[in-house]
Steps between C-alpha positions, in 0.01 A plus 500: 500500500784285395384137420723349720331710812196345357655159564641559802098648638354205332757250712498693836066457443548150475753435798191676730252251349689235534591597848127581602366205332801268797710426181918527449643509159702215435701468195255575216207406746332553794428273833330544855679706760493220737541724827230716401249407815160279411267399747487103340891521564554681735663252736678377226640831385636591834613157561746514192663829700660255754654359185871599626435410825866330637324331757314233373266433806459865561342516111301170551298641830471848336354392173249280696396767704438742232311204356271416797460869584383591175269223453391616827383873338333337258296250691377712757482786206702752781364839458763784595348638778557144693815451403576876644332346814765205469768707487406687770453184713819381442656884568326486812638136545842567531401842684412266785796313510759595767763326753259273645191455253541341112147582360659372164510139686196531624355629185654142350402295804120612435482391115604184605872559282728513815347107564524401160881621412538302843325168426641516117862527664433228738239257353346281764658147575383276780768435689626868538330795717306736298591838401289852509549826499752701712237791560536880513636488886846363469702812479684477766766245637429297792674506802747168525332313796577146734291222415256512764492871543183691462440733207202701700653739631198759567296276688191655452282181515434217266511119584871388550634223273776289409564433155732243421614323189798322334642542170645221280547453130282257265744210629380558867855620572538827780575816359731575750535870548231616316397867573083581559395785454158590656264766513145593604222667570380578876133409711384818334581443154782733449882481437797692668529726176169614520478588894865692479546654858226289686700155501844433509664495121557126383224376676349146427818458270794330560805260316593183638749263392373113528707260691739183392190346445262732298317565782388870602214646756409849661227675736265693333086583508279351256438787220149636403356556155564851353383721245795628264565849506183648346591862537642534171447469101504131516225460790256761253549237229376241778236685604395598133490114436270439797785266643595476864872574609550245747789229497464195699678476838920342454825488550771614249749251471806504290751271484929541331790261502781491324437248173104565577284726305320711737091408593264754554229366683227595708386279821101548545257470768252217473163632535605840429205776306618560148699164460319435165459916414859597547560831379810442320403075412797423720313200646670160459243213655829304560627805706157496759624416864319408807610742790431270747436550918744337669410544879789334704664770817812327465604495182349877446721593777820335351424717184450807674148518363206559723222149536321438280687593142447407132746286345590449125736284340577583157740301302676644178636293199725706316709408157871444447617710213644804420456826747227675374 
């Protein structure tokens, strides 16, 4: 053998150790392959892939995922037969999803994440209304309605109310025009999407467009608690947790105007069970309202509603700024 195939065994023996030992030549030396995967840097190793990332926010919430998520392995020291079982939760997660059910939200609404990319978004300030969550029900439009006009359209019992309300900016000024969007549950706990066939579709929603003044009002029942859809992935995880699946009793409420950033808010029913255990923490104390009897023939009779009713007033401070 030739002593230059010596030289050339002798390198190619080297360039393996080096490689097996996570080492690049360089030059006349050698230094770290830096991708090679470590558990110590792990996050920081995939992290550095997002390095030609164009969009700069897009790289900033990736590499702080991989960071959290990682840090999460090695806290909880994940085995791999329970994160097969995650995966599998989440595959059967968006398995449940269809036309009218988002397990994903509900998935989000149950950790408490839905709420807090809500209340981060809209931080709290005193003289506005309160935000919360939109909820895993609003998937389909509401039908354009009269102020005054009755969103129960099934009738199947419940105790009638009126729910007014009014809504101005932080000046006090009417938002004249402003479109409300409401939805609900019904006496039994259960939503049009979820009783398909039994009650007419839209029921217990409906889009109304305040007057001159701000000022808006419709017929409705007063809503019962409910459990969220339990059925599924997301009410196992529940279960697993030993945690109920109940949300308190409310009405969806959300409120658009040109030059106003939309609220998302929820209006509650004083004295309703799971008020301060709300399944999703959607529970604002400044968004607790007293449904109050109002027994008076004549005036139930002028607003179509049979005596006595429930009545509500809920007014709704909304920002000027840019539509959201």
């Amino acid at each position: 053998m030739s002593e230059h195939t010596d030289d050339a065994h002798a390198q190619a023996a080297h360039t393996r150790d080096t490689h097996s030992r996570g080492e690049r030549t360089h030059g006349s030396g050698t230094a770290p392959l830096s991708g090679l995967f470590e558990a110590e840097r792990s996050a920081e190793i995939v992290a550095a892939s997002f390095a030609d990332a164009t969009d700069e926010r897009l790289k900033e919430i990736l590499t702080s995922l991989v960071r959290h998520a990682h840090d999460f392995v090695k806290d909880v020291g994940l085995t791999v037969e329970e994160w097969a079982a995650g995966v599998r939760f989440l595959t059967e997660t968006g398995q449940k999803c269809d036309d009218t059910r988002q397990e994903f939200i509900l998935l989000s609404d149950v950790l408490g994440v839905s709420m807090l990319v809500e209340t981060v978004n809209h931080p709290s300030e005193e003289q506005f209304t309160e935000s919360t969550v939109e909820g895993p029900f609003h998937l389909v439009d509401s039908p354009p309605r009269a102020l005054g006009d009755s969103i129960d359209e099934a009738g199947r019992g419940g105790e009638p109310c009126l729910v007014t309300g009014r809504v101005t900016d932080g000046d006090g000024r009417p938002v004249a025009g402003a479109r409300i969007d409401v939805w609900q549950a019904d006496a039994e706990g259960f939503y049009d999407v979820q009783r398909p066939g039994e009650v007419p579709e839209r029921n217990l929603r409906g889009l109304f467009t305040a007057d001159e003044d701000g000022r808006f009002r419709f017929r409705t029942i007063v809503p019962r608690h409910y459990p969220v859809p339990s059925d599924g992935p997301v009410g196992a995880l529940l279960k697993a947790a030993g945690r109920h699946t109940y949300r308190a009793a409310h009405i969806h409420v959300e409120v658009s105007a040109p030059g106003v950033p939309t609220l998302t808010t929820h209006l509650f029913v004083d004295g309703s069970p799971y008020l301060d255990s709300d399944a999703v923490f959607g529970v604002k104390e400044s968004l607790i309202r007293t449904f109050a009897e109002v027994d008076d023939p004549v005036r139930a009779a002028e607003l179509g509603l049979p005596n006595p009713f429930r009545h509500v007033d809920f007014p709704v401070t909304v920002r000027r700024g840019a539509q959201s």
